[in-house]
TORPA-4810 file (N, C-alpha, C, O; in nm, 3 decimals):
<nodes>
NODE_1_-10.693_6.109_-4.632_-10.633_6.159_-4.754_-10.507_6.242_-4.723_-10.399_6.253_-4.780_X
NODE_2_-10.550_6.287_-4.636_-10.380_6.394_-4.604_-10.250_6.320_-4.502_-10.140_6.369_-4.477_X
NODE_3_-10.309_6.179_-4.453_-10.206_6.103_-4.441_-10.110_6.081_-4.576_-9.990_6.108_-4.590_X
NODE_4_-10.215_6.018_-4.679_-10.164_5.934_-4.768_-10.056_6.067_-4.838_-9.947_6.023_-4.875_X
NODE_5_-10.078_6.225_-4.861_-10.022_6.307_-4.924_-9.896_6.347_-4.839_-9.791_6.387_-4.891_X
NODE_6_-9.911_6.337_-4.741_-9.799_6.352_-4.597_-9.717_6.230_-4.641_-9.608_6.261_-4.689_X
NODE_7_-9.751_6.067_-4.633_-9.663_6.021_-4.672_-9.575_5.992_-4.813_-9.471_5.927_-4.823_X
NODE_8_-9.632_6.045_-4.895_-9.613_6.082_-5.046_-9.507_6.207_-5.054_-9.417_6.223_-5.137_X
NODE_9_-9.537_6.274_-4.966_-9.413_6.401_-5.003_-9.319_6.395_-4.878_-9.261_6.498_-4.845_X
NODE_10_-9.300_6.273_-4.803_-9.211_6.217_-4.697_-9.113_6.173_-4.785_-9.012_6.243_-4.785_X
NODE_11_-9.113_6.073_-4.862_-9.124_5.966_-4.945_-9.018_6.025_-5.071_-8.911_5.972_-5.099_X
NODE_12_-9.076_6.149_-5.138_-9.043_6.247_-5.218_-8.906_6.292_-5.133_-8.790_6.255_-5.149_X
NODE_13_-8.958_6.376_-5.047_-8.815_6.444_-4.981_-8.716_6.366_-4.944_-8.611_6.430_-4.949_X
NODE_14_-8.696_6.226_-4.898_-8.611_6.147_-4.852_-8.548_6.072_-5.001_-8.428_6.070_-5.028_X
NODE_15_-8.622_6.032_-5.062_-8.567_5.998_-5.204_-8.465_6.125_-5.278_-8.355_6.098_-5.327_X
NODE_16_-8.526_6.274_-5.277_-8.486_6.392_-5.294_-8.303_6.410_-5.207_-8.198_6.440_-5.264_X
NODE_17_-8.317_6.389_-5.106_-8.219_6.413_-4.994_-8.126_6.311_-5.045_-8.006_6.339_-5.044_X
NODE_18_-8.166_6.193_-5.089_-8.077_6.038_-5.078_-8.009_6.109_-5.221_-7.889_6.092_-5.241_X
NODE_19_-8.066_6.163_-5.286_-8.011_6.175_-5.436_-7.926_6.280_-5.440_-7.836_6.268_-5.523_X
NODE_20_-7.928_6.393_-5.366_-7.822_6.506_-5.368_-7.737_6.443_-5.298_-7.626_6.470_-5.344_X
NODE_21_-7.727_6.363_-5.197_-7.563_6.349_-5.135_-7.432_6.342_-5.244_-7.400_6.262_-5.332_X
NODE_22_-7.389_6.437_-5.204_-7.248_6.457_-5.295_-7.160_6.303_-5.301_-7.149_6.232_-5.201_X
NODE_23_-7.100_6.263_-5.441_-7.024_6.139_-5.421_-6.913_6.196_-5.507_-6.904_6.297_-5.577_X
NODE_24_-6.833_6.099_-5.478_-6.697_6.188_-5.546_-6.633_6.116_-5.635_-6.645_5.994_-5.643_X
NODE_25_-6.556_6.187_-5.713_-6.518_6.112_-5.884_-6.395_6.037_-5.854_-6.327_6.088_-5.766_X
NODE_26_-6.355_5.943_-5.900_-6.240_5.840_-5.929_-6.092_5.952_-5.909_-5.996_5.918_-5.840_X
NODE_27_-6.098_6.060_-5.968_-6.029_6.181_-5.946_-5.981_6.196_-5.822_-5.864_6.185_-5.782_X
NODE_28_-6.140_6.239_-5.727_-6.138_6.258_-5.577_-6.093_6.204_-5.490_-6.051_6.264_-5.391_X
NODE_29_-6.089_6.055_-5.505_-6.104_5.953_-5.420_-5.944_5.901_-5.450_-5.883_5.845_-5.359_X
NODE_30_-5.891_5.919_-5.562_-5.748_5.884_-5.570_-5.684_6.017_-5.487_-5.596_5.999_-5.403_X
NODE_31_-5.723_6.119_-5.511_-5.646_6.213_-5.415_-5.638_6.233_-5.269_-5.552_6.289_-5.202_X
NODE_32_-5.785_6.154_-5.225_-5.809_6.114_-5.070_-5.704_6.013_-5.020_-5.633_6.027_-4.920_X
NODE_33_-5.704_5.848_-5.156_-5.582_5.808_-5.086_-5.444_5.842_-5.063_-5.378_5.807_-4.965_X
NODE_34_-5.389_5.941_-5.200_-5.239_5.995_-5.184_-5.248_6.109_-5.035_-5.164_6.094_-4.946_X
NODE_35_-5.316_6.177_-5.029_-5.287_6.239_-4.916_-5.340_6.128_-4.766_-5.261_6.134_-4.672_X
NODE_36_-5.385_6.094_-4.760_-5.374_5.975_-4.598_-5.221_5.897_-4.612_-5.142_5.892_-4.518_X
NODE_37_-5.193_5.834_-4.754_-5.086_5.805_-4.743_-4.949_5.904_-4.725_-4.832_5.868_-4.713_X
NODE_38_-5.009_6.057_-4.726_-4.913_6.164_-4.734_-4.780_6.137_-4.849_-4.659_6.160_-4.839_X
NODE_39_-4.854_6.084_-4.947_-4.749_6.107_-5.057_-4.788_6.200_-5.151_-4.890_6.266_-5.138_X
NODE_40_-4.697_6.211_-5.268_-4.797_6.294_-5.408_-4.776_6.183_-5.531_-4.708_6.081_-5.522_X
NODE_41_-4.814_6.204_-5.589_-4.889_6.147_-5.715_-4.732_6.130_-5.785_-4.695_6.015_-5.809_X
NODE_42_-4.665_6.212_-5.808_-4.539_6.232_-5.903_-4.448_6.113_-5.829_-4.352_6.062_-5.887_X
NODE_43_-4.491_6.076_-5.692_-4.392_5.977_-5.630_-4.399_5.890_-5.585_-4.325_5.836_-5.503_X
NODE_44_-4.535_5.844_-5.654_-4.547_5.678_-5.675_-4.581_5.609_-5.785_-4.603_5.686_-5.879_X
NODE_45_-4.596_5.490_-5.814_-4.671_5.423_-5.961_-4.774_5.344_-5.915_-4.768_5.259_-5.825_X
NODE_46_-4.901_5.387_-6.004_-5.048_5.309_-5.987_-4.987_5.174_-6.042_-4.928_5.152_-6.149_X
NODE_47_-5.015_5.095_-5.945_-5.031_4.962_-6.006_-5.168_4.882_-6.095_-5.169_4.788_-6.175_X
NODE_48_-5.255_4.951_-6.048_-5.407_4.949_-6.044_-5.532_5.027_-5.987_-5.560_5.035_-5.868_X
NODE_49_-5.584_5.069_-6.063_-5.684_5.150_-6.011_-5.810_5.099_-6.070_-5.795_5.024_-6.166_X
NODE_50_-5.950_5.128_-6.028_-6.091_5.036_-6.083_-6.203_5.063_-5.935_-6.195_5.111_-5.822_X
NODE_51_-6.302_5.000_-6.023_-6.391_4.971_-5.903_-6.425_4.834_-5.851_-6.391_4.735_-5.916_X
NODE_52_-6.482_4.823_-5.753_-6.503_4.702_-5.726_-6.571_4.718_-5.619_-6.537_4.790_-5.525_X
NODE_53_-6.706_4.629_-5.627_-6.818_4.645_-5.516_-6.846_4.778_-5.467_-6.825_4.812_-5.351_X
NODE_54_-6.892_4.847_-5.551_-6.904_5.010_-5.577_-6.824_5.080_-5.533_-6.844_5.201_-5.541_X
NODE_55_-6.692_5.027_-5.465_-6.622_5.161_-5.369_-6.465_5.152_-5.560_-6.441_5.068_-5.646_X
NODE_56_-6.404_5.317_-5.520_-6.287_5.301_-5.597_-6.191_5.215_-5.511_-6.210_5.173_-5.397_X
NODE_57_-6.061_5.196_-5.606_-6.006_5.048_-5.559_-5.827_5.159_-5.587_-5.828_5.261_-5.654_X
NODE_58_-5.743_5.125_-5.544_-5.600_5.200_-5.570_-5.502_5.109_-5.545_-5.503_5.106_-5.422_X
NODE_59_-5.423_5.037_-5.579_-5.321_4.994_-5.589_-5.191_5.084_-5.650_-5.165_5.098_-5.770_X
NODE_60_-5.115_5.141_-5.535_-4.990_5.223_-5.535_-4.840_5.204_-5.489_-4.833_5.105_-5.416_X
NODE_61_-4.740_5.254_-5.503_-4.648_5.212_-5.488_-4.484_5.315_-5.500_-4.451_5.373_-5.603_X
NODE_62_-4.411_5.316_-5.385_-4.273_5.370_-5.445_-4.214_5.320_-5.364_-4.275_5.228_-5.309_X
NODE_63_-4.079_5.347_-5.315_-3.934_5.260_-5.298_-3.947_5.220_-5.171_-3.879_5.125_-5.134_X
NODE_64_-4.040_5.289_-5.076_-4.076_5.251_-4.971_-4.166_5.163_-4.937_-4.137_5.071_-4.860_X
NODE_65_-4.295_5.179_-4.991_-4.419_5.114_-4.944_-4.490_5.097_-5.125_-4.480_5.146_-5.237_X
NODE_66_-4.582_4.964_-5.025_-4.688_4.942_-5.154_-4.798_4.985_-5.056_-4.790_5.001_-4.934_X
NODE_67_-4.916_5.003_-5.149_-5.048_5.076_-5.049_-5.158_5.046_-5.163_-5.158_5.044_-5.286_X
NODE_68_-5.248_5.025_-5.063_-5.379_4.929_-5.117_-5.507_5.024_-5.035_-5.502_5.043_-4.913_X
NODE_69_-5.614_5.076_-5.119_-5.739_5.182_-5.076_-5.819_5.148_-5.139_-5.812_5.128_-5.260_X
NODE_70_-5.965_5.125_-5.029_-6.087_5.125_-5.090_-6.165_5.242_-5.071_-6.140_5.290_-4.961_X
NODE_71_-6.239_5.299_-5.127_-6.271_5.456_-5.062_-6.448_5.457_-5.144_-6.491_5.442_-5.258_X
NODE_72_-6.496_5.480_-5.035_-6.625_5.500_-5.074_-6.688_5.577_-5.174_-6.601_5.636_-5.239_X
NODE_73_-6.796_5.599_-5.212_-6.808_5.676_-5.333_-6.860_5.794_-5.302_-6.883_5.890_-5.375_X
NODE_74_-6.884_5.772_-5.131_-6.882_5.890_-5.019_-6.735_5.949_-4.983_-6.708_6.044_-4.910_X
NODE_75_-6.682_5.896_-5.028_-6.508_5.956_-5.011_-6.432_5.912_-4.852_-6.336_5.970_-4.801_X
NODE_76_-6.488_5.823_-4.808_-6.477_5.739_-4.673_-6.360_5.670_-4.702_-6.366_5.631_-4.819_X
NODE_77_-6.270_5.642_-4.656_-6.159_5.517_-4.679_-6.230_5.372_-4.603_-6.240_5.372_-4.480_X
NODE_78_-6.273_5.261_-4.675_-6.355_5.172_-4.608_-6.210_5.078_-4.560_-6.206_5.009_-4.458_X
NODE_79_-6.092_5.093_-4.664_-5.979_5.034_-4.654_-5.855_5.016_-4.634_-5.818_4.970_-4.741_X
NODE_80_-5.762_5.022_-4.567_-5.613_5.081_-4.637_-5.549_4.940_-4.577_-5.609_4.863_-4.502_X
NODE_81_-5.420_4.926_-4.627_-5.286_4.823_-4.606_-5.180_4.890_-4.653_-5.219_4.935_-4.760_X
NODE_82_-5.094_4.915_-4.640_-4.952_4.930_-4.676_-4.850_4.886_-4.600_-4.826_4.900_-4.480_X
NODE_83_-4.772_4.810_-4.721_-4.649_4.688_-4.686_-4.487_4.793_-4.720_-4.467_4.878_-4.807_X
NODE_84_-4.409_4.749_-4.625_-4.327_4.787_-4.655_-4.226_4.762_-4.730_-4.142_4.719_-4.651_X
NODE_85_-4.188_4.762_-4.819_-4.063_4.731_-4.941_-3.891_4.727_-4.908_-3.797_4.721_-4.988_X
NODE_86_-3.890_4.734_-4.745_-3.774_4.721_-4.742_-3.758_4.566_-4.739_-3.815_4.467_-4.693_X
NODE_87_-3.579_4.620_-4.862_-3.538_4.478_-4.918_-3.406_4.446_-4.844_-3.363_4.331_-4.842_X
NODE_88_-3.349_4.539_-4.790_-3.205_4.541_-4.681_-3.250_4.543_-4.523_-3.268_4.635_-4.444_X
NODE_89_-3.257_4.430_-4.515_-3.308_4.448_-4.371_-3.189_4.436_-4.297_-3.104_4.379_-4.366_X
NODE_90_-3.137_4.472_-4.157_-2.996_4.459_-4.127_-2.988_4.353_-4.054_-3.064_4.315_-3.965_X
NODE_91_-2.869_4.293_-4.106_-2.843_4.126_-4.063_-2.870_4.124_-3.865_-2.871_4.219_-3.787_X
NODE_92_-2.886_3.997_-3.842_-2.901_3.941_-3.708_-2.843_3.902_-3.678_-2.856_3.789_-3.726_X
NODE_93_-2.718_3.902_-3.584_-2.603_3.827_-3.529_-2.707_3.677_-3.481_-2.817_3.698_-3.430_X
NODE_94_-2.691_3.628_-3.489_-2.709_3.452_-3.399_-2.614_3.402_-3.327_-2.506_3.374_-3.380_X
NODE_95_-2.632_3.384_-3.211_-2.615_3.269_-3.117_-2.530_3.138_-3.146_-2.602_3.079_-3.227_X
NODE_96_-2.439_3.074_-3.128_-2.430_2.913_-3.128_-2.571_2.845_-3.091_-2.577_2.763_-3.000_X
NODE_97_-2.653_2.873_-3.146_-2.778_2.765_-3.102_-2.843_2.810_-3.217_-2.925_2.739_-3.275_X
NODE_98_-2.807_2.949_-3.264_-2.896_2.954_-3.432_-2.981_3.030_-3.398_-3.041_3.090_-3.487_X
NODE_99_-3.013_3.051_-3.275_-3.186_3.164_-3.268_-3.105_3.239_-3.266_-2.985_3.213_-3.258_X
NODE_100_-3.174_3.391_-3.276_-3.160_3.540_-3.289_-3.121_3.566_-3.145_-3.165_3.491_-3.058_X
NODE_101_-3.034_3.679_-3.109_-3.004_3.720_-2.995_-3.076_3.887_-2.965_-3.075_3.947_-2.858_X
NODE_102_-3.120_3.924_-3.068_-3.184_4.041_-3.057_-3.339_3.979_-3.086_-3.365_3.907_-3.183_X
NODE_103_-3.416_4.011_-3.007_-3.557_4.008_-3.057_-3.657_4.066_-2.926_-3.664_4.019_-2.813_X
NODE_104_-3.721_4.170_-2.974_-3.839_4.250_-2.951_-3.935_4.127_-2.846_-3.965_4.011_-2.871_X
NODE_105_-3.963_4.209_-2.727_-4.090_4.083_-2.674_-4.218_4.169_-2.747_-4.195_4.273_-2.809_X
NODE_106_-4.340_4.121_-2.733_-4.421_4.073_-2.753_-4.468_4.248_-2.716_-4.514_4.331_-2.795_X
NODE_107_-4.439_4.264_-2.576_-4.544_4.364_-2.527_-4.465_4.493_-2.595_-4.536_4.590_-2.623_X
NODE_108_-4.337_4.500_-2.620_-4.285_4.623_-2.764_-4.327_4.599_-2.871_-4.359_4.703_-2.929_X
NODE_109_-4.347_4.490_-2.941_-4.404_4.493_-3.036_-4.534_4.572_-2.998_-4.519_4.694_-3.008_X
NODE_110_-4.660_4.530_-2.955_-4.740_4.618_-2.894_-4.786_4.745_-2.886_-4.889_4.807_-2.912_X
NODE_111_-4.678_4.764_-2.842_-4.677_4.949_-2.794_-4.601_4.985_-2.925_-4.643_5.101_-2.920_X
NODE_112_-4.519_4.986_-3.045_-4.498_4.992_-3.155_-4.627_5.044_-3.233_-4.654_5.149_-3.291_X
NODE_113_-4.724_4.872_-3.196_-4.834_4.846_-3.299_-4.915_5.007_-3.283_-4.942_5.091_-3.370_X
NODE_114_-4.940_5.007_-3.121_-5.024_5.119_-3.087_-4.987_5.283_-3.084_-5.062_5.379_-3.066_X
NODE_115_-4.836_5.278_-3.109_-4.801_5.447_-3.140_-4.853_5.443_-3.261_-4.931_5.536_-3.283_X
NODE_116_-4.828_5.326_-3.397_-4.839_5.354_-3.536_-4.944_5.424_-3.541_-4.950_5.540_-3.580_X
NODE_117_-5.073_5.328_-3.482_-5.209_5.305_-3.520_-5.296_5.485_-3.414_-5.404_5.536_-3.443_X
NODE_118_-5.196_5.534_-3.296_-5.181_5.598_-3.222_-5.312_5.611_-3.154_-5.380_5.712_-3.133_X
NODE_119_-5.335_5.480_-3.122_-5.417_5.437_-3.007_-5.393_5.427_-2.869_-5.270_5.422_-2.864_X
NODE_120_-5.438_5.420_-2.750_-5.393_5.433_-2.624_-5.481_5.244_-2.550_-5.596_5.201_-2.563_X
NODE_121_-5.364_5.186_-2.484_-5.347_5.068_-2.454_-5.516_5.059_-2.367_-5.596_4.964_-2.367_X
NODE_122_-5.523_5.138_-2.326_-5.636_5.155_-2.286_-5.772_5.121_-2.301_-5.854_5.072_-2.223_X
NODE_123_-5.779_5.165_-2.443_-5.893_5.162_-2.517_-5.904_5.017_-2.627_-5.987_4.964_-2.701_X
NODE_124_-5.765_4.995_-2.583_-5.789_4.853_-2.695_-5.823_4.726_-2.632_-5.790_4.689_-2.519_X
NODE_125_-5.910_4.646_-2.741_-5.972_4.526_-2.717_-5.932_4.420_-2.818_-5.866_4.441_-2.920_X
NODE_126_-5.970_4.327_-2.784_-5.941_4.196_-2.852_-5.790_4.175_-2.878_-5.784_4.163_-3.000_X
NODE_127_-5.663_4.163_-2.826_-5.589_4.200_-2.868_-5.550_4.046_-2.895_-5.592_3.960_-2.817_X
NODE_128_-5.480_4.016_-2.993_-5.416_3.897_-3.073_-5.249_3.905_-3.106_-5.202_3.971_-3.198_X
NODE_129_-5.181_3.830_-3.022_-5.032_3.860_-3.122_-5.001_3.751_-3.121_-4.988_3.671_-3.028_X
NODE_130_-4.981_3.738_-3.283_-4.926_3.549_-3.277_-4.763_3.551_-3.383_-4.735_3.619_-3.482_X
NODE_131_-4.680_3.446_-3.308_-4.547_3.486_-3.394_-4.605_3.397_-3.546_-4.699_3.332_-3.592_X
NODE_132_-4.501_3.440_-3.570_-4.533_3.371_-3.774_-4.398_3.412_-3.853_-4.302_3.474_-3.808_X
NODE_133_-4.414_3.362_-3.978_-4.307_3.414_-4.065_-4.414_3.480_-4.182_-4.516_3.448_-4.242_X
NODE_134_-4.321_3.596_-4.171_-4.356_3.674_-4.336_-4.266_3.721_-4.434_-4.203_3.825_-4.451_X
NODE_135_-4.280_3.613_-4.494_-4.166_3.625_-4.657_-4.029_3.591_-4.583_-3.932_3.658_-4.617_X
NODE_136_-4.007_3.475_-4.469_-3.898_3.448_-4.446_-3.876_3.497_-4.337_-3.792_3.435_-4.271_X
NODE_137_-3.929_3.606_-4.279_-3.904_3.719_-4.186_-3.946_3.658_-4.061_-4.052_3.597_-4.072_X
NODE_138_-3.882_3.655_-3.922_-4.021_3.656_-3.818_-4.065_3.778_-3.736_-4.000_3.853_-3.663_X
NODE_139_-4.224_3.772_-3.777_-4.316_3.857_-3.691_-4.350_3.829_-3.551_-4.340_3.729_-3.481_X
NODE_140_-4.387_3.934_-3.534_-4.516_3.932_-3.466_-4.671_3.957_-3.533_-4.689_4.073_-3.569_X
NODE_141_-4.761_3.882_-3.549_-4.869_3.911_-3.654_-4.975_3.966_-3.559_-5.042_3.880_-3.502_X
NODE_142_-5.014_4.138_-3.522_-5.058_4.151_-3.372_-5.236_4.212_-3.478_-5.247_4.254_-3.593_X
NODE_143_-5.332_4.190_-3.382_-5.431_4.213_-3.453_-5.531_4.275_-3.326_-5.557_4.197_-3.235_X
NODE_144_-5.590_4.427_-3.321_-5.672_4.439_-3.192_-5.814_4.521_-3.240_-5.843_4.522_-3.360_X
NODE_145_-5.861_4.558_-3.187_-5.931_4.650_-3.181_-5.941_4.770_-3.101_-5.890_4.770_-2.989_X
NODE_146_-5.993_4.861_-3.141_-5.996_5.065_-3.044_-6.128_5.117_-3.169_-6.137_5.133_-3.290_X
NODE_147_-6.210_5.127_-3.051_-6.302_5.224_-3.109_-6.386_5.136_-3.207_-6.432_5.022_-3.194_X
NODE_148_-6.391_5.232_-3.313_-6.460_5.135_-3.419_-6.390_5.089_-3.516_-6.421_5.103_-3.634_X
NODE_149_-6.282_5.025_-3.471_-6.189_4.976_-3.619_-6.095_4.867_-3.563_-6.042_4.865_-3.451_X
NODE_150_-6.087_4.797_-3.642_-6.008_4.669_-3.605_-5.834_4.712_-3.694_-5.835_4.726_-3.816_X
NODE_151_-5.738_4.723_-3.636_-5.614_4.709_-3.661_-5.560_4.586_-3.669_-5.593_4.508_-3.579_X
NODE_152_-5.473_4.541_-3.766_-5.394_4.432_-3.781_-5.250_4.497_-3.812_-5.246_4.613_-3.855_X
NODE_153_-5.135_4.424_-3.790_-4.992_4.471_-3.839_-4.904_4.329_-3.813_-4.937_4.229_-3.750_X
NODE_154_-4.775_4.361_-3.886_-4.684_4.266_-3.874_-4.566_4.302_-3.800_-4.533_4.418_-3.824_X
NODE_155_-4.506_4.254_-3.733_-4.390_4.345_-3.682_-4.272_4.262_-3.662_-4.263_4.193_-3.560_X
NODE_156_-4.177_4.264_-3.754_-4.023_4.242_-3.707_-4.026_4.174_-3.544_-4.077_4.224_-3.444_X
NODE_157_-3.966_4.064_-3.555_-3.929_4.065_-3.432_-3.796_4.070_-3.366_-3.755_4.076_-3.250_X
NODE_158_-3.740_4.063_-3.499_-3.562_4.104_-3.421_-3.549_4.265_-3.455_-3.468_4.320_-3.380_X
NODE_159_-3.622_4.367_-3.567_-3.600_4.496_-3.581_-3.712_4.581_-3.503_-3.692_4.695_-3.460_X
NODE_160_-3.800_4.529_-3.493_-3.919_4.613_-3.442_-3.981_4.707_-3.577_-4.070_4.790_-3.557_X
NODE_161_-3.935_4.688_-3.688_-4.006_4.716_-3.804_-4.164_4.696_-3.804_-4.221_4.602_-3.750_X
NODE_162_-4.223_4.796_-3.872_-4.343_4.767_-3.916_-4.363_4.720_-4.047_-4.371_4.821_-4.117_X
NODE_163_-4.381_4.580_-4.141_-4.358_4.496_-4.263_-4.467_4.583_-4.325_-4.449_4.673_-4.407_X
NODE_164_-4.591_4.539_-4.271_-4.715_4.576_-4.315_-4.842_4.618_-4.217_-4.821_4.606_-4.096_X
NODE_165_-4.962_4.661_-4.256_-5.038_4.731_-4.175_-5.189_4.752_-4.217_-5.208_4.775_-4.337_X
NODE_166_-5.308_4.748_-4.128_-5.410_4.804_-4.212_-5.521_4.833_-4.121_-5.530_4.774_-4.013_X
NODE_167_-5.599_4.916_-4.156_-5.708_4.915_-4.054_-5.825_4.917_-4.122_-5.829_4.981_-4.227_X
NODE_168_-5.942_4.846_-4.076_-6.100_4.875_-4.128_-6.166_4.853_-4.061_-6.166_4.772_-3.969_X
NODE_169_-6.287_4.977_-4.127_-6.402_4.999_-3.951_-6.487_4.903_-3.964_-6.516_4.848_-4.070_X
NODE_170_-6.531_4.879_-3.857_-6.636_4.758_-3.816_-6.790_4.778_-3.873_-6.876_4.695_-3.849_X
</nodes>
């Protein structure tokens, strides 16, 4: 009998415990993403805000960057991306053969990817860089892992620009 009451007020307290964890309001969680993005509120435009698959959802934006957050209802960022909006990119002299004469190798792109993300070459795994075009542009489309989070980014390959970016934990 004093099992069954032992596991009855186990049972109680863990249900008890699960129910106080603090979660945070649509309020909260929009102010978690403006500050990671280190902007303020007055200097961008919501494109969208909502929920979706219980976490809040943010779609944001100003002259610089668009930025995309999923944030737990634990106040966790499960998500982020932000693309960059530059529309003047500075022209590329070309060659008589038509390719670019300026362009970034592979292993700057790289070390770029890893100051952003400010990871150490060290610690990263899986690393992926494949060229591509984005919106006309050519990248580098580099994708790795450090720790517990998988990084992806795009990177200019004649500016060494960062286009776009995102990280989510495993």
């Amino acid at each position: 009998m004093n099992k069954l009451v032992y596991v009855a007020a186990s049972a109680i307290l863990m249900f008890g415990l699960t129910a106080c964890q603090r979660k945070v309001t649509s309020e909260e969680a929009k102010k978690i993403a403006l500050e990671d993005a280190k902007v303020k509120e007055a200097e961008v435009t919501f494109t969208s805000e909502g929920m979706e698959d219980d976490e809040y959802v943010f779609h944001f934006q100003n002259t610089s960057n668009s930025y995309f957050y999923e944030i737990s209802k634990s106040g966790k960022i499960e998500e982020k991306q932000v693309i960059s909006m530059a529309q003047n990119m500075p022209e590329v002299t070309k060659d008589k053969t038509g390719s670019s004469n300026q362009k970034i190798t592979q292993d700057e792109a790289l070390q770029i990817a890893y100051e952003k993300f400010q990871v150490s070459s060290e610690n990263v795994k899986n690393v992926k860089v494949k060229l591509d075009k984005e919106n006309g542009i050519e990248v580098y489309d580099i994708d790795f892992d450090a720790g517990n989070k998988e990084y992806s980014c795009d990177i200019s390959t004649t500016t060494g620009e960062i286009l776009n970016f995102d990280s989510d934990s495993r």
